[in-house]
ZAVO-573005 format. One record per residue: residue number from 1; residue in one letter; x, y, z of N, C-alpha, C, CB in turn. Coordinates in steps of 0.2 Angstrom, whole numbers, plus 5000, padded with zeros to 4 digits. Glycine has a CB too. Example, Ala and Ser with C-alpha at 12.3 -4.5 7.8 and 13.67 -1.06 7.14 Angstrom:
<pts>
1:a:5066:4972:5039:5062:4978:5039:5066:4984:5039:5057:4978:5045
2:s:5064:4989:5035:5068:4995:5036:5064:5000:5039:5070:4997:5029
</pts>
This chain:
<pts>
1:x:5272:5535:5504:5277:5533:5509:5284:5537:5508:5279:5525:5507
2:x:5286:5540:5514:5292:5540:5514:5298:5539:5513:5292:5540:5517
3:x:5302:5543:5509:5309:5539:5506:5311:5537:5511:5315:5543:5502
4:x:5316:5532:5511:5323:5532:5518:5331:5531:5512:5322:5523:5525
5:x:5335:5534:5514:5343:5531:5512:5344:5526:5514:5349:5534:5515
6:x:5342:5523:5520:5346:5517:5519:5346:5510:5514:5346:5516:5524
7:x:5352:5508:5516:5353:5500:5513:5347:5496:5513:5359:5496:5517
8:x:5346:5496:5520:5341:5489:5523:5335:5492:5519:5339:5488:5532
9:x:5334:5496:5521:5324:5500:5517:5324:5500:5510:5322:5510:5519
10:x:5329:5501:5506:5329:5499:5498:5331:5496:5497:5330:5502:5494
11:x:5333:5491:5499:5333:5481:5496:5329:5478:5499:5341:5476:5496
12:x:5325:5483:5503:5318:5478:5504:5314:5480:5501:5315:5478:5509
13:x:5313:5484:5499:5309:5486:5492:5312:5485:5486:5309:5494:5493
14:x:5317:5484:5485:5319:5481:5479:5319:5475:5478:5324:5484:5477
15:x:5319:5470:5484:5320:5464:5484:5316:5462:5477:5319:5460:5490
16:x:5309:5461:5477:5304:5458:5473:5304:5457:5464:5297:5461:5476
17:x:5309:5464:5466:5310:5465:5457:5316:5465:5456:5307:5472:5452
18:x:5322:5465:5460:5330:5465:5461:5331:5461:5455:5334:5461:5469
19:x:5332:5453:5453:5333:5451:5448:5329:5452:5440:5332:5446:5451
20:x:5325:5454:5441:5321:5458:5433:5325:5462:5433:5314:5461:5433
21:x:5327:5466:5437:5328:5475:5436:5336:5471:5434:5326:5483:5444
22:x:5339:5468:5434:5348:5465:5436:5347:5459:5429:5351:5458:5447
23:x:5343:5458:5426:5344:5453:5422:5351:5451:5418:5339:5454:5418
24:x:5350:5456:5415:5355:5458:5411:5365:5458:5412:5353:5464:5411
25:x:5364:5457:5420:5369:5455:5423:5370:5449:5423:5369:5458:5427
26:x:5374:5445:5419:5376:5437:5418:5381:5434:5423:5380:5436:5410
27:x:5379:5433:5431:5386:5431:5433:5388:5424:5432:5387:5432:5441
28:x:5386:5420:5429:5390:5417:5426:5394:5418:5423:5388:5414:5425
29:x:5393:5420:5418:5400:5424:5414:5405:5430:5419:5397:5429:5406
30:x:5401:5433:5422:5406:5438:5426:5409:5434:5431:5402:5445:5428
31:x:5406:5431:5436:5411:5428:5441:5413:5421:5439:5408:5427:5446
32:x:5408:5418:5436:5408:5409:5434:5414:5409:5429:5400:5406:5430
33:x:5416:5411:5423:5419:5413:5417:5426:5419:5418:5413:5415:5412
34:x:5424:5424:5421:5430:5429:5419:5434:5430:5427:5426:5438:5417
35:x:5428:5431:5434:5433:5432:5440:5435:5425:5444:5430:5437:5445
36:x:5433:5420:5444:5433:5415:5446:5441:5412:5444:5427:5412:5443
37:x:5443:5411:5437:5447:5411:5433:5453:5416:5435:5443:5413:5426
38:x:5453:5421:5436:5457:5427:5439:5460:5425:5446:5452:5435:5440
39:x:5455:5422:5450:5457:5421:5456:5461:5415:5457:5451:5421:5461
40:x:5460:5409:5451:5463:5403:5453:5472:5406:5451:5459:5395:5448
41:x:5470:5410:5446:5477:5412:5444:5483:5414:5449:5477:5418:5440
42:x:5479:5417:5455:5482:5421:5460:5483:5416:5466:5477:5427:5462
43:x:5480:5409:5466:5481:5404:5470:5475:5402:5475:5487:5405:5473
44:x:5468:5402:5471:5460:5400:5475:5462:5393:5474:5452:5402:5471
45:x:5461:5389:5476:5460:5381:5475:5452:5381:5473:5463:5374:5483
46:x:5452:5377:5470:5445:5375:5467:5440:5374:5473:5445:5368:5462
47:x:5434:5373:5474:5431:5370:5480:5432:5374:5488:5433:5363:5480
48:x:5428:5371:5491:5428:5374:5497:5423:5376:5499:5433:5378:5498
49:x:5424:5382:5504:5418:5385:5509:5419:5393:5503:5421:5385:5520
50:x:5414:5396:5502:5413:5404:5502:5409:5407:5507:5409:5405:5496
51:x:5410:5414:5507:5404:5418:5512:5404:5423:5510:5403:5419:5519
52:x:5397:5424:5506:5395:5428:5499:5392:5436:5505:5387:5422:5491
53:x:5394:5439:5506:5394:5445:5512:5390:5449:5506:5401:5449:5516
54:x:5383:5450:5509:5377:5455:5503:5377:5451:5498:5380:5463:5500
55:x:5372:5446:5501:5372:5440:5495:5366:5442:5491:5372:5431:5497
56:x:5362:5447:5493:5356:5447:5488:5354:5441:5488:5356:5449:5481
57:x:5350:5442:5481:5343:5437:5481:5349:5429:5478:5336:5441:5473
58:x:5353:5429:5480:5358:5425:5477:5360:5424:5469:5356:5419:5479
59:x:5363:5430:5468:5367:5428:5462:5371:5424:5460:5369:5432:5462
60:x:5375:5425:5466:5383:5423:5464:5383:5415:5466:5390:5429:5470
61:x:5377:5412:5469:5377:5406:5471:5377:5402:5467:5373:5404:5473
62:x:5373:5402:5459:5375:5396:5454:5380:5394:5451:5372:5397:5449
63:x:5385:5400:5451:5392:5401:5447:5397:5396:5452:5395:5410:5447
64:x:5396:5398:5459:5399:5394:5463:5397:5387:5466:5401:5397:5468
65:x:5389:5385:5467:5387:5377:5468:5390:5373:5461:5377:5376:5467
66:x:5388:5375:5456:5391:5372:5449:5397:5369:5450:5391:5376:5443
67:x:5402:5374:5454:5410:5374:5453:5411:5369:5460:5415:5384:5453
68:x:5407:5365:5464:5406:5361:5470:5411:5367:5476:5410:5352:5470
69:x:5408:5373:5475:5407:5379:5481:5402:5376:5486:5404:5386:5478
70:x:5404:5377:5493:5400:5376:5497:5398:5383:5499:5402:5372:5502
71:x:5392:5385:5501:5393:5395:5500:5386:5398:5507:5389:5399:5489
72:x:5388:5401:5514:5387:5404:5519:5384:5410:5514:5392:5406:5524
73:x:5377:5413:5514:5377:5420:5511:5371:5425:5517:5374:5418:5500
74:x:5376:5428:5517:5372:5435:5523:5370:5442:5519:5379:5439:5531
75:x:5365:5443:5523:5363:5452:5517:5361:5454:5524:5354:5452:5509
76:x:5361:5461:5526:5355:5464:5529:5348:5468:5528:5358:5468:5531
77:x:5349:5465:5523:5339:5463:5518:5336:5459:5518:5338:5463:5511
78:x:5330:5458:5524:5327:5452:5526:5322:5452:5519:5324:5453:5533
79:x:5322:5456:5516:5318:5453:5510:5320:5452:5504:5313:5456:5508
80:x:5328:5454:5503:5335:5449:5499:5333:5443:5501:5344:5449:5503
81:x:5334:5442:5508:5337:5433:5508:5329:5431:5507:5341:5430:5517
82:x:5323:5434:5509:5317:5429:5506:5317:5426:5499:5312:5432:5506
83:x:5320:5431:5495:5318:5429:5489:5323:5424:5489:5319:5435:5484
84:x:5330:5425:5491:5336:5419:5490:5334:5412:5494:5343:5421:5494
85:x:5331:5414:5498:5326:5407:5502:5323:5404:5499:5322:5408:5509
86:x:5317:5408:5493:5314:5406:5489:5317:5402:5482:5310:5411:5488
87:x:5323:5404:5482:5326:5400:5477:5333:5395:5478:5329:5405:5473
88:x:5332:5395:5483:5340:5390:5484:5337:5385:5491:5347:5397:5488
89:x:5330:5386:5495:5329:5381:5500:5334:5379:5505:5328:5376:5497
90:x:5335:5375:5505:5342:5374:5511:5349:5372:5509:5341:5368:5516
91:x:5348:5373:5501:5356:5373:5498:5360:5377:5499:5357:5372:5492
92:x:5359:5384:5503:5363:5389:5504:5362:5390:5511:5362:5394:5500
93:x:5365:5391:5516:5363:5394:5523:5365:5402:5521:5369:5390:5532
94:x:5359:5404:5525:5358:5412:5524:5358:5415:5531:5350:5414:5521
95:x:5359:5420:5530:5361:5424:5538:5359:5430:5535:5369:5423:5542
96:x:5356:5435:5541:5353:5440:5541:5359:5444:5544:5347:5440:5544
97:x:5364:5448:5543:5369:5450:5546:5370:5459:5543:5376:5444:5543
98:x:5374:5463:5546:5376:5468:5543:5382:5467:5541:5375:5473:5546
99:x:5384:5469:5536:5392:5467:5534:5398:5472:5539:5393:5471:5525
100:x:5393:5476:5541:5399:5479:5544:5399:5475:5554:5397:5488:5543
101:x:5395:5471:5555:5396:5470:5560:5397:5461:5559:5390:5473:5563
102:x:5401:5458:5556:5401:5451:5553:5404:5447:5561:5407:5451:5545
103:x:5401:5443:5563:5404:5438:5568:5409:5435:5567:5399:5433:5570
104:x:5414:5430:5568:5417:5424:5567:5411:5418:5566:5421:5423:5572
105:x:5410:5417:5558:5406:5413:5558:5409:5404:5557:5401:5415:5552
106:x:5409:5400:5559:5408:5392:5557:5403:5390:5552:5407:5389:5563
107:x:5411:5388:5546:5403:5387:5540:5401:5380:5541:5404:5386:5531
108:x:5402:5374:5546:5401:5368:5549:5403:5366:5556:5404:5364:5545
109:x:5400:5361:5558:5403:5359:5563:5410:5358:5564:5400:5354:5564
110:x:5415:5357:5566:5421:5356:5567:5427:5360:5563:5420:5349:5565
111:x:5424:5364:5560:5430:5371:5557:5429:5376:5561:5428:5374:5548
112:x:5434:5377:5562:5435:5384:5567:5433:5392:5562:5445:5384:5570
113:x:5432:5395:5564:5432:5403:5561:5437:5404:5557:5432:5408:5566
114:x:5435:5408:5551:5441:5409:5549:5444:5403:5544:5445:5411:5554
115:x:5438:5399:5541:5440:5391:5537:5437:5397:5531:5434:5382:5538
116:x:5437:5402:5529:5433:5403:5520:5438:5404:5517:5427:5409:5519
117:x:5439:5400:5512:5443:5400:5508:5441:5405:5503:5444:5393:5505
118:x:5437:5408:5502:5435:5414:5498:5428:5416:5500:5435:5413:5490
119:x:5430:5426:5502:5424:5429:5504:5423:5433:5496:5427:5434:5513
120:x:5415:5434:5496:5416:5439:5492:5409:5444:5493:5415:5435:5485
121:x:5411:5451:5491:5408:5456:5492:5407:5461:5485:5411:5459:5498
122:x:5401:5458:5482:5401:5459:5476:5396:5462:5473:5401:5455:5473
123:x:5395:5469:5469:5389:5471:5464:5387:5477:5471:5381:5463:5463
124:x:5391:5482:5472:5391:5488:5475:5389:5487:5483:5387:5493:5470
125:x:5393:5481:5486:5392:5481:5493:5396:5485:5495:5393:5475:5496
126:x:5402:5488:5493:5407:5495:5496:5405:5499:5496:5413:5497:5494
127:x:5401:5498:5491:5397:5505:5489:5392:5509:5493:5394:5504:5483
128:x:5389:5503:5495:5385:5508:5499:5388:5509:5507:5376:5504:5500
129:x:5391:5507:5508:5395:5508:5514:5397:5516:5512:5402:5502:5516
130:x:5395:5521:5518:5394:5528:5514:5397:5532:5522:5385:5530:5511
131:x:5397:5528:5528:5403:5532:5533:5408:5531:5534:5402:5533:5538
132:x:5412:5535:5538:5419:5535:5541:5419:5528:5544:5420:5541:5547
133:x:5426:5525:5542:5426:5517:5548:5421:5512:5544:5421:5520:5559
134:x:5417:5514:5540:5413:5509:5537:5418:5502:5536:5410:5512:5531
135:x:5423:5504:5528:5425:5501:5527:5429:5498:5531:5427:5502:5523
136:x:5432:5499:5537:5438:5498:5541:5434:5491:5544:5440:5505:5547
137:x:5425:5493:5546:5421:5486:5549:5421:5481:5545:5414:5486:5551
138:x:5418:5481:5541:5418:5477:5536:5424:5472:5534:5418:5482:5532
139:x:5428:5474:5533:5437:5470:5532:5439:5468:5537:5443:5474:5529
140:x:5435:5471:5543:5438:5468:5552:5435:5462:5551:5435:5473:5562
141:x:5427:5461:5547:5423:5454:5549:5427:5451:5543:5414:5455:5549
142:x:5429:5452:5537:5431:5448:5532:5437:5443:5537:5433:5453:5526
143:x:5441:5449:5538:5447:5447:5543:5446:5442:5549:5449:5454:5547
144:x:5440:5441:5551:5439:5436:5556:5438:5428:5552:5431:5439:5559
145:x:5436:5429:5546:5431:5423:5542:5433:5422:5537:5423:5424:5542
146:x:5441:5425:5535:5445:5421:5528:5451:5419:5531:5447:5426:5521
147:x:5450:5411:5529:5458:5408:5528:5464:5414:5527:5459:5403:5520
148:x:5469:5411:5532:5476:5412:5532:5478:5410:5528:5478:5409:5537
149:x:5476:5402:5526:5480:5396:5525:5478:5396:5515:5476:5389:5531
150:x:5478:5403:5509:5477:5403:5506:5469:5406:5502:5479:5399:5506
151:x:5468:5409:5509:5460:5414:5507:5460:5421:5503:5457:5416:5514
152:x:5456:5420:5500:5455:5428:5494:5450:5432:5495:5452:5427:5485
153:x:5450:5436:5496:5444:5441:5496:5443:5444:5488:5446:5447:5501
154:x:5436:5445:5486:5437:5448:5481:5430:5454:5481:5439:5444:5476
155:x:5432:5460:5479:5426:5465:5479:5427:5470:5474:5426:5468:5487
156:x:5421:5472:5472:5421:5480:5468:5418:5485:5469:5418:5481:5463
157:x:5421:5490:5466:5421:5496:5469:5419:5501:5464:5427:5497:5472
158:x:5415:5506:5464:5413:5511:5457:5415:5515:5458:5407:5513:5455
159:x:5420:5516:5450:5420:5522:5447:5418:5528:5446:5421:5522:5444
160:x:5423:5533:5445:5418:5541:5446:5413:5541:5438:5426:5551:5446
161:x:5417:5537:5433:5415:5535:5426:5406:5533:5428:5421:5528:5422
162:x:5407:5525:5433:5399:5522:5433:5395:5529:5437:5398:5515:5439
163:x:5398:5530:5442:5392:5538:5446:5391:5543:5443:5394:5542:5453
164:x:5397:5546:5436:5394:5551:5432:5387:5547:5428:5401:5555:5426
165:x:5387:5541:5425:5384:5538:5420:5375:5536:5424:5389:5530:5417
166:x:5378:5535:5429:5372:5534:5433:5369:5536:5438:5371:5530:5434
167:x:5372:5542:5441:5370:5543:5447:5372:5553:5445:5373:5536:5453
168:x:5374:5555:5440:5374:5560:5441:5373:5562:5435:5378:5561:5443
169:x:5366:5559:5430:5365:5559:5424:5359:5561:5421:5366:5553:5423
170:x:5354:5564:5427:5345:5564:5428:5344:5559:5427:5340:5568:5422
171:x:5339:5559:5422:5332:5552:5420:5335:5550:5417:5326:5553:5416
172:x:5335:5543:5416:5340:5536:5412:5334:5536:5407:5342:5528:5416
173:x:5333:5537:5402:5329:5536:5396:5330:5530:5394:5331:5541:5392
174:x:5335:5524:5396:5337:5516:5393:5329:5513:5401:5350:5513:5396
175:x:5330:5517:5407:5324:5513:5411:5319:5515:5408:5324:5514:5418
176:x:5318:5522:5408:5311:5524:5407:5308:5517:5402:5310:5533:5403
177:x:5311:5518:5397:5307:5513:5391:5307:5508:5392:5309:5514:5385
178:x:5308:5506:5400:5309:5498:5400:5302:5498:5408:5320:5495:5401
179:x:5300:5504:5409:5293:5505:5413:5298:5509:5421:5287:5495:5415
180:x:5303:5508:5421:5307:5512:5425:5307:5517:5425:5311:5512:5425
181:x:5307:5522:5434:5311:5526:5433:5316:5527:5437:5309:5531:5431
182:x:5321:5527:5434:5328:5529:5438:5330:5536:5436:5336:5524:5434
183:x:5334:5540:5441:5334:5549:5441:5338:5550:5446:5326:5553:5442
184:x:5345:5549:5440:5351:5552:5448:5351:5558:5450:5359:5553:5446
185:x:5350:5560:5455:5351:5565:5459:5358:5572:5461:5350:5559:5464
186:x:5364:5569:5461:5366:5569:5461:5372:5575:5456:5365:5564:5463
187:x:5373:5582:5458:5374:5586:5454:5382:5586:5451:5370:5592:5457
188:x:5385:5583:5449:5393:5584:5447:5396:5578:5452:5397:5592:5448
189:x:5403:5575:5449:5406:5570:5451:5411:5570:5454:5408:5567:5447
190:x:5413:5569:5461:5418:5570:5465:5420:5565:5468:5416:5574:5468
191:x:5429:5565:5467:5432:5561:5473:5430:5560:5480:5438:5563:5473
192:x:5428:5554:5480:5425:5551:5489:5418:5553:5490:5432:5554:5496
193:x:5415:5557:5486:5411:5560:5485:5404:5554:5487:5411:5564:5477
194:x:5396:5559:5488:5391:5555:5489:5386:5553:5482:5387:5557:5494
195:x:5383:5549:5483:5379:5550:5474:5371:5548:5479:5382:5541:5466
196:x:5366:5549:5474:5359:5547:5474:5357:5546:5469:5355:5550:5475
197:x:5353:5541:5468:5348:5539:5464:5341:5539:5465:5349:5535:5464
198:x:5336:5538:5465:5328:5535:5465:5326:5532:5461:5322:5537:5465
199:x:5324:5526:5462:5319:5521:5459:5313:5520:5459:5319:5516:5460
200:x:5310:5520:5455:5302:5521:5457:5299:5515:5450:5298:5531:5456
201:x:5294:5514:5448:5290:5511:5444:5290:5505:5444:5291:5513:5439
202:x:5282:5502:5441:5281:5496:5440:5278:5492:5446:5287:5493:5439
203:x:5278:5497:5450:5271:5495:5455:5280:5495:5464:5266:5482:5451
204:x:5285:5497:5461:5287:5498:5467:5287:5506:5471:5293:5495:5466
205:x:5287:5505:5478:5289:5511:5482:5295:5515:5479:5291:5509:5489
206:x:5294:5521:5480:5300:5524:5475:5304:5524:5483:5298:5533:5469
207:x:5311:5524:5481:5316:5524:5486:5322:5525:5483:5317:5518:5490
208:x:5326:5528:5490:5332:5533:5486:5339:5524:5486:5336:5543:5495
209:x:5344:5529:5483:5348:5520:5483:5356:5529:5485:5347:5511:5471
210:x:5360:5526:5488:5363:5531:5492:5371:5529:5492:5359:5531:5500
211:x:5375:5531:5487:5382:5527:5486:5386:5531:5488:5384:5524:5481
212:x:5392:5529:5491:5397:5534:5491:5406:5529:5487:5398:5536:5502
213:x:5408:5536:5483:5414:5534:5480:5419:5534:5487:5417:5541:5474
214:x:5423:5528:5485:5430:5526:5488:5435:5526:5486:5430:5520:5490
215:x:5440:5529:5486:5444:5531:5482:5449:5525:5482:5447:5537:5484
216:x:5455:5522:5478:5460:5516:5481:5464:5517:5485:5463:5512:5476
217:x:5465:5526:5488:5470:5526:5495:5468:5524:5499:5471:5531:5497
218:x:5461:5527:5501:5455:5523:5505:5454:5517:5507:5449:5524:5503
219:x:5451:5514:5503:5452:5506:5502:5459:5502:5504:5451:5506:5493
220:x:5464:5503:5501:5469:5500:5503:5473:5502:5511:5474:5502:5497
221:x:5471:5507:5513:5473:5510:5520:5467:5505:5524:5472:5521:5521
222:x:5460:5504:5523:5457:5502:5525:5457:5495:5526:5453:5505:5523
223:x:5460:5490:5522:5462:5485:5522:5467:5483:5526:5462:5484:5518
224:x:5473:5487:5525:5479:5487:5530:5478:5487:5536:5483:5492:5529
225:x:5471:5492:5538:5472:5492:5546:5468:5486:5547:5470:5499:5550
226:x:5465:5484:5543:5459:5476:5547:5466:5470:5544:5447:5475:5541
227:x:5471:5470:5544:5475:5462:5542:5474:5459:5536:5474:5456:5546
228:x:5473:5465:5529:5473:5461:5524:5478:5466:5519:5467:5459:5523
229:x:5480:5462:5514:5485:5464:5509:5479:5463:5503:5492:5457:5507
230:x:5481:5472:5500:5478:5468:5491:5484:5466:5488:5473:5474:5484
231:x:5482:5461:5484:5487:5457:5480:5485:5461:5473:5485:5448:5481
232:x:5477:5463:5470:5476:5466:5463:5474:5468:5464:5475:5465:5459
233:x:5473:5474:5460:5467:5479:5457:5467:5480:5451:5466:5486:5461
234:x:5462:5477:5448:5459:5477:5442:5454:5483:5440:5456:5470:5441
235:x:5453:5486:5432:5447:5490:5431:5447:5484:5427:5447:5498:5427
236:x:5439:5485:5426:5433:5482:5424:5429:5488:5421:5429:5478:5429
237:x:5427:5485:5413:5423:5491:5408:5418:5484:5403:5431:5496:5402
238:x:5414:5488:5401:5411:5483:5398:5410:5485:5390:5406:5482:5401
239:x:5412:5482:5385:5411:5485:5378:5406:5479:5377:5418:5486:5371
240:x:5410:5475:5371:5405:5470:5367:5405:5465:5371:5407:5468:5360
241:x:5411:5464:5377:5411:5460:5383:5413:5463:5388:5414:5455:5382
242:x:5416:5460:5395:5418:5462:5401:5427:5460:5399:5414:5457:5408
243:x:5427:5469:5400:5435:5468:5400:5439:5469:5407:5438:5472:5393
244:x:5445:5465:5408:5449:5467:5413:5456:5471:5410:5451:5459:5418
245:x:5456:5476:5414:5465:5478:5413:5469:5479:5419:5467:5487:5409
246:x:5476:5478:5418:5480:5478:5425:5480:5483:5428:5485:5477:5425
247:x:5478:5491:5426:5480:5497:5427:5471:5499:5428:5485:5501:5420
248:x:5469:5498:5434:5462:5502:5434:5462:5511:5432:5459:5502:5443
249:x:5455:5513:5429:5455:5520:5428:5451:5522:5430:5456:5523:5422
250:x:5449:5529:5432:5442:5531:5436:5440:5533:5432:5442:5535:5441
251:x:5441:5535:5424:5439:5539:5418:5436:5533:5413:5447:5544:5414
252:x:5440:5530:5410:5439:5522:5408:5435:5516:5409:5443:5519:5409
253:x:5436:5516:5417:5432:5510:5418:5428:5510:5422:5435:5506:5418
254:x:5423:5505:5424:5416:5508:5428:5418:5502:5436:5406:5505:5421
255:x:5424:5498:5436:5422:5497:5443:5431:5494:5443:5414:5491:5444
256:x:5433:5496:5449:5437:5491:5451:5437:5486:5455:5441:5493:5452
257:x:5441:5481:5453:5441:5473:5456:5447:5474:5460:5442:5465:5449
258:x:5446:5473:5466:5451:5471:5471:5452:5463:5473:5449:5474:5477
259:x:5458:5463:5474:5458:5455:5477:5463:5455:5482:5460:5450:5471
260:x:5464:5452:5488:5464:5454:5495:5467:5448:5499:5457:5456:5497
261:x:5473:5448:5502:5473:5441:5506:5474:5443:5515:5480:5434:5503
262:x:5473:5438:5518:5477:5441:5526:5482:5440:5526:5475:5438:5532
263:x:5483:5446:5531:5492:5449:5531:5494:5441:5534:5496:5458:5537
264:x:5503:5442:5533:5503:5436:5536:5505:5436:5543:5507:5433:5532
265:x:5506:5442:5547:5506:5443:5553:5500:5445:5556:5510:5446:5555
266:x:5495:5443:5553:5485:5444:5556:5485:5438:5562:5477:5441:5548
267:x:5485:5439:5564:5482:5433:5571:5478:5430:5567:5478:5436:5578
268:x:5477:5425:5571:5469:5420:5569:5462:5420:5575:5472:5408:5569
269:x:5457:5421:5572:5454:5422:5573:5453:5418:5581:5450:5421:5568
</pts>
C-alpha cells in the first residue's frame, strides 16, 4: 500500500493501536493532575462544557468526565472517533470535523456558540498542521466556540529538542524492541522546519506521520490575527516526572504549553 502524508490517512491507520502505542502517556496525571491545575490558576472555573479539537481515541475524556466536564470531541479521523465511540458510547458527542474548518458548534440546545468554557488541542494537533494559514484556521474556529465570558484555550506545540529526538534520529531502537518500527526521516533540525517519520509494525500499514515546527512568533501572530491573547507559554520536559517552567526552551524542553483567551474586542460569534 501506498504511503500518504496526510493526517486523516495515518490516524486511520493508527487508530486501532493509537492507545497501545501512547500507553505510556498518563493524561490523567498530565492534564487531570499538572494542566488542569495550571489553568484553574489562570481563572478556568471548575465544570462546564469542553471541545476537545483532535480528540483521538479520547484521551483527554476521563481527566475531564471525572472533574463533571461536559466534553464535544471532533477528530478528522473517522477511525479516531470509532475507537472513541467504542469507548465512551454516548457519554461524549463526537463529530467528524477538520480543525481547521471548525463550525460554530452548540454544545446543547439553548447555548448559543461560543459557550466553551475550555477548548483544548492537545498531543501534537499544531503540529500537524504543516501549511501557510493553517494555524490562522484553526484559532478562527477556536475563536468561534470559546467563551468570552472566561474561556481558555490550551495547546502544545513541539520543540526542535522533541523533532531532533524523534523525528530526526533514524531507527528508535526503544520501538524496535517493543515490535516497532519508528525511523525519522528527516535529516537535521530546523526553525519552522518539516519533519518525518514512519511507522510500521505489528500488523499495521506502514505510514508517514508528517510534522511541521512552529515557531512562538508564528503561533502568537497567528492567534492575534484570529481574536485571541496568549496569556502563557510554558516548556514542558519530562525527567522523573512532567515538569513545567515559566521560560519555554527549544533546547531543554520537548513541548510548549500555550494558554490563550479571546481578545477582549473579538466580537461574539
Amino acid at each position: 500500500m501506498s504511503e500518504d502524508v496526510t493526517a486523516r490517512t495515518a490516524y486511520d491507520r493508527y487508530a486501532p493501536i493509537y492507545d497501545e502505542w501512547n500507553e505510556q502517556n498518563n493524561y490523567e496525571l498530565w492534564l487531570g493532575e499538572i494542566l488542569l491545575p495550571q489553568l484553574q490558576k489562570l481563572g478556568l472555573a471548575a465544570g462546564g462544557w469542553a471541545l476537545d479539537v483532535g480528540c483521538g481515541t479520547g484521551r483527554a475524556f476521563d481527566p475531564l468526565l471525572t472533574r463533571g466536564w461536559r466534553i464535544i470531541g471532533c477528530d478528522v479521523s473517522e477511525g479516531m472517533l470509532a475507537e472513541a465511540k467504542r469507548k465512551y458510547g454516548s457519554a461524549v458527542r463526537l463529530l467528524n470535523l477538520d480543525a481547521r474548518a471548525l463550525p460554530a458548534i452548540r454544545p446543547e440546545p439553548g447555548l448559543a456558540a461560543g459557550s466553551f468554557q475550555l477548548v483544548l488541542l492537545l498531543n501534537d494537533v499544531i503540529n500537524y498542521l504543516i501549511e501557510d494559514g493553517d494555524l490562522e484556521k484553526v484559532f478562527e474556529g477556536v475563536s468561534r466556540n470559546l467563551s468570552a465570558h472566561g474561556g481558555l484555550l490550551i495547546f502544545d506545540s513541539n520543540t526542535l529538542a522533541l523533532f531532533r529526538d524523534d523525528y530526526a534520529s533514524g531507527l528508535s531502537e526503544e520501538m524496535a524492541a517493543k515490535g516497532w518500527e519508528w525511523h525519522g526521516l528527516t535529516k537535521g533540525t530546523q526553525m519552522g522546519g518539516l519533519f518525518e517519520a514512519r511507522l510500521s509494525g505489528r500488523g499495521v500499514a506502514s505510514h508517514i506521520h508528517k510534522q511541521r515546527h512552529w515557531t512562538r512568533e508564528q503561533i502568537e501572530l497567528a492567534l492575534e490575527a484570529s481574536g485571541l491573547d496568549a496569556i502563557a507559554v510554558l516548556g514542558q520536559r519530562e525527567e522523573d516526572q512532567i515538569v513545567l517552567s515559566e521560560c519555554p526552551s527549544e533546547i531543554r524542553d520537548e513541548k510548549a504549553i500555550y494558554v490563550a483567551v479571546r481578545h477582549p474586542g473579538c466580537r461574539e460569534a
